[in-house]
Legacy VTK file of the C-alpha trace (Angstrom):
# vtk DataFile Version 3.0
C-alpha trace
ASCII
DATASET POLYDATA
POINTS 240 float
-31.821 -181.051 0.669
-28.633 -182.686 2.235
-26.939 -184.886 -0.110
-26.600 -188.949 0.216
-23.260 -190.202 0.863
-23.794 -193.638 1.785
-26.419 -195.644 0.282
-26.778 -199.669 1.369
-29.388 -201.109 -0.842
-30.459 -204.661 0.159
-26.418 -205.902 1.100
-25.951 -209.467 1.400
-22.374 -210.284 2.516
-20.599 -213.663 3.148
-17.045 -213.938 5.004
-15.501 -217.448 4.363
-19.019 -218.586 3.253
-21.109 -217.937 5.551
-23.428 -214.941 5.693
-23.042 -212.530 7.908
-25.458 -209.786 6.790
-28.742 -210.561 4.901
-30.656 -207.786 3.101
-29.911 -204.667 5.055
-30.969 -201.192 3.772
-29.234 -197.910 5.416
-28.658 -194.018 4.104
-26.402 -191.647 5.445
-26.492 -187.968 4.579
-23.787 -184.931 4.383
-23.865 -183.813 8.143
-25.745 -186.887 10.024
-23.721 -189.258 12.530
-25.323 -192.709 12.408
-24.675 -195.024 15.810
-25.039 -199.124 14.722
-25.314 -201.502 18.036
-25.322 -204.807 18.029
-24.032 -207.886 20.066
-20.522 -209.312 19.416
-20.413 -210.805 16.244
-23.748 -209.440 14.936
-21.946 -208.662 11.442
-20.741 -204.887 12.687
-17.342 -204.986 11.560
-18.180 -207.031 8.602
-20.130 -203.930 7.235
-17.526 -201.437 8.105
-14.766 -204.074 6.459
-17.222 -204.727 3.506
-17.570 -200.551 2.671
-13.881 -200.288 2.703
-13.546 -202.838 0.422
-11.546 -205.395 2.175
-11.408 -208.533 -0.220
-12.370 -211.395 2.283
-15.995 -210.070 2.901
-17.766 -210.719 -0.424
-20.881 -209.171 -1.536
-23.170 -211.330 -2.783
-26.220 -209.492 -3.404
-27.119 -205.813 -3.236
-25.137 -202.693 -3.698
-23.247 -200.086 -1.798
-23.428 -196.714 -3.296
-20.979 -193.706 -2.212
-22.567 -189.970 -3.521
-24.658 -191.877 -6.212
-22.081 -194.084 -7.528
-21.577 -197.797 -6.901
-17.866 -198.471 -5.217
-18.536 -202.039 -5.365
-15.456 -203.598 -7.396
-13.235 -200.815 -6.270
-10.345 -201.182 -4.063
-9.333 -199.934 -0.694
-7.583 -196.554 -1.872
-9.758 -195.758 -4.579
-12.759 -195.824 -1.896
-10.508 -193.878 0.404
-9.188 -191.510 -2.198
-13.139 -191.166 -2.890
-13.336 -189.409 0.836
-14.225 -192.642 2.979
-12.044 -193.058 5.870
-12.181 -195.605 8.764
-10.878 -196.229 12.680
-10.124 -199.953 12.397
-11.446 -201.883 16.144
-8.134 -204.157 15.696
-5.332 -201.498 13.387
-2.147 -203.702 12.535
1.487 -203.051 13.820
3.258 -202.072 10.912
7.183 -202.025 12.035
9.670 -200.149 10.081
6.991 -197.192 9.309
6.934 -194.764 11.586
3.709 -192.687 12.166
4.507 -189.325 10.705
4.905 -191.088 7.567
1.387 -192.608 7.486
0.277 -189.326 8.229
2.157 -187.490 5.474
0.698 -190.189 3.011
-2.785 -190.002 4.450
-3.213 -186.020 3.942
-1.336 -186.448 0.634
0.890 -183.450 2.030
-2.241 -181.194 2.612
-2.386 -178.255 4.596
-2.531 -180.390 7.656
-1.906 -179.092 11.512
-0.274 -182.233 12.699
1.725 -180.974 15.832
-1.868 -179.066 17.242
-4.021 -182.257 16.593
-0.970 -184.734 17.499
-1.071 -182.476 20.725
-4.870 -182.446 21.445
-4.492 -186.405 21.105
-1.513 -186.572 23.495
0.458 -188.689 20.629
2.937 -185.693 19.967
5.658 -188.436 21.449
4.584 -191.138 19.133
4.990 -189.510 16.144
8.348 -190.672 15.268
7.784 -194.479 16.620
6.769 -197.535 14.543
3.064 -198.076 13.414
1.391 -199.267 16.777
4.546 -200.942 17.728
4.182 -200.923 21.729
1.037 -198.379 21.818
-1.535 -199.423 24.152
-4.986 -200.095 23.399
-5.530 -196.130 24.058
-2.653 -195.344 22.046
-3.603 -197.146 18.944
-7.554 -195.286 19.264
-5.745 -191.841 19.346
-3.508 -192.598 16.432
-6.163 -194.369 14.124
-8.392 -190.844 15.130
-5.457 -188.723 14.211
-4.562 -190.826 10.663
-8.851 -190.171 10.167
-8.076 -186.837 10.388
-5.519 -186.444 8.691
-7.277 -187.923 6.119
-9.903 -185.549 5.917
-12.890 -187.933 4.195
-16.628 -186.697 3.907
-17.852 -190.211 5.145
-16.154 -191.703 8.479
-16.768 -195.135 9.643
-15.492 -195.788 13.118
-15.112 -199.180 14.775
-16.068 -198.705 18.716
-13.739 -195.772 19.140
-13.729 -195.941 22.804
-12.969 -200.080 23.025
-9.706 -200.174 25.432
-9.449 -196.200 26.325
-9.710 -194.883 29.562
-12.485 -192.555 30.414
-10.346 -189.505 30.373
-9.317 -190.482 26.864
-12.695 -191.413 25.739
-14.049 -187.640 26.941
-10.940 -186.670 24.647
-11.149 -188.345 21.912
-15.449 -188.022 21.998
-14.749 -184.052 21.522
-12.475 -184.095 18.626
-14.630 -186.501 16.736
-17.576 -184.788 17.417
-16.042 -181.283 16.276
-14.314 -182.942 13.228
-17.881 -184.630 12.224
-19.364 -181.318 12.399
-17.248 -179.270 10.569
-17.808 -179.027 6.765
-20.732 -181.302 7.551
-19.485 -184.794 7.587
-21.135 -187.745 7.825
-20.502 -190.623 10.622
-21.449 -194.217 11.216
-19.890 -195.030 14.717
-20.487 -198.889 16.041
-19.921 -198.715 19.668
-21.214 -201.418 22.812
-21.282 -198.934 25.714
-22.359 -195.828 24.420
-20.028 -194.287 26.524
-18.603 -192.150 23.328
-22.753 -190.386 22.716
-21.676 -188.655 26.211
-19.579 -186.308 23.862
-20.691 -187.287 20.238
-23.938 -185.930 19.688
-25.700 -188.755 17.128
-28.630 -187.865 15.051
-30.098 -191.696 14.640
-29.433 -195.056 15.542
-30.558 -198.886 14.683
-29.487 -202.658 16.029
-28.000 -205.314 13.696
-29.210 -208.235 14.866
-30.013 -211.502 12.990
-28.823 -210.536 9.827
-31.016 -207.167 9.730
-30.922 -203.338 11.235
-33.917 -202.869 13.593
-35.030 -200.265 15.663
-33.918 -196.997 13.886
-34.427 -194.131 16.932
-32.742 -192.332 19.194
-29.521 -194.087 20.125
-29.342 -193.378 23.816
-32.991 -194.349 24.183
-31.784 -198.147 22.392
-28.972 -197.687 24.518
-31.435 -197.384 27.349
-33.651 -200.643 26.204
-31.076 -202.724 25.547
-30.139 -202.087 29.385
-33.363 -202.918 30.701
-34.904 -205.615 28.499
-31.336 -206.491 26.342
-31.409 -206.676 22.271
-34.661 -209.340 22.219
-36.622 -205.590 21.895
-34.948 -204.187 19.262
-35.973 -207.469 17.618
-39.622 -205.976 17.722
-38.880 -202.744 15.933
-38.264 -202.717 11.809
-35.617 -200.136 10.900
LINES 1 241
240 0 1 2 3 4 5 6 7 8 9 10 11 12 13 14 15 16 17 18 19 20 21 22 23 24 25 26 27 28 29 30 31 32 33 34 35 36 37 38 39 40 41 42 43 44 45 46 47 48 49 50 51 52 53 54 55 56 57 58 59 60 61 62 63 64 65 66 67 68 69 70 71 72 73 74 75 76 77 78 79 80 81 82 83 84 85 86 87 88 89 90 91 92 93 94 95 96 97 98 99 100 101 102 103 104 105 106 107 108 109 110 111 112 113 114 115 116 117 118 119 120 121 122 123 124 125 126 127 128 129 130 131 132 133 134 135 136 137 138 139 140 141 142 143 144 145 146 147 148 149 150 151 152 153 154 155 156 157 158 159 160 161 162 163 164 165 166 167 168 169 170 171 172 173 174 175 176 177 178 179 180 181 182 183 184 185 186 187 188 189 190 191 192 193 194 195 196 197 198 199 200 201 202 203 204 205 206 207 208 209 210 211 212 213 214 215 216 217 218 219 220 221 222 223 224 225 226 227 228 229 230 231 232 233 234 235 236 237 238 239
């Protein structure tokens, strides 16, 4: 029986108060990858920002439970330290840090092969520039993926991982995530709005957060593939 990683039970958060998510339930086990969709501001973000722990989204109800064990309370690093690690849809600039160094701290000195993965990303050059300082929308993707990585966590959240790269770079960047999810069974929650990045990540399930709740748990090319036709007023039929 795999084991349970991520564990929402009935997660109310509020951002500036306001609720953005009302009662959702959602498990993730060792080796599945989990697709969320949802329109723009739907609360997506919110829930990837609330399971890091960032202190502006407040839980309010409910708990979120990480191999058993309730991380609410904890803070970012502790949670990451724990083996959750997160591509950010907006990562900061950070000047005066240069990339290598966030990568040193982020595989606390590991057995890590930075120049073949820097390589397979095509960020090789960036390695000795400033945090995001000048990277393109692209650029920043490939070097939140590489941090990930470097990282190493069981559970990986990522924020629409193909927002702002190229089709080349999404075909790229859809590989490594997909082998680097697979390997040593991982688990994945991936929000995405095209879908382009299931052309190379193969997902097990997806569901729709829409008015406060997850709907539609399936197949996440064949929501993909309603939400084309008949948009998200379907998935608003279908209880996940």
């Amino acid at each position: 029986m795999k084991e349970t990683l991520l564990e929402i039970k009935d997660l109310h958060i509020k951002v500036g108060g306001k609720e953005v998510i009302g009662g959702i339930n959602l498990r993730v086990c060792q080796g599945d990858i989990m697709v969320l969709l949802g329109q723009n501001g739907s609360g997506k973000t919110s829930l990837i920002m609330t399971i890091m722990g960032f202190p502006a989204y407040e839980v309010t109800r409910g708990d979120i439970l990480f191999k058993g064990k309730s991380i609410l309370g904890l803070a970012i690093d502790k949670r990451a330290n724990l083996g959750i690690g997160a591509l950010f849809q907006r990562p900061p600039t950070v000047r005066g840090v240069k990339l290598r160094q966030i990568l040193d701290i982020a595989s606390h000195k590991k057995d890590f092969a930075l120049d073949r993965i820097a390589e397979s990303l095509a960020m090789t050059d960036f390695l000795d520039r400033d945090l995001n300082l000048g990277f393109s929308g692209g650029e920043m993707k490939r070097s939140e993926l590489l941090q990930v990585i470097a990282q190493d966590p069981q559970l990986v959240l990522l924020d629409e991982p193909e927002s702002g790269v190229d089709l080349e770079n999404v075909a790229t960047m859809g590989k490594i995530i997909d082998d680097f999810l697979k390997d040593q069974d991982r688990a994945g929650l991936i929000i995405t709005h095209t879908g382009y990045i299931l052309d190379y990540v193969e997902a097990d399930l997806g569901c729709v957060l829409s008015d406060n709740k997850l709907h539609c748990l399936k197949d996440p090319k064949k929501i993909i593939g309603d939400i084309r036709k008949f948009g998200y007023e379907k998935c608003l039929t279908c209880k996940g």
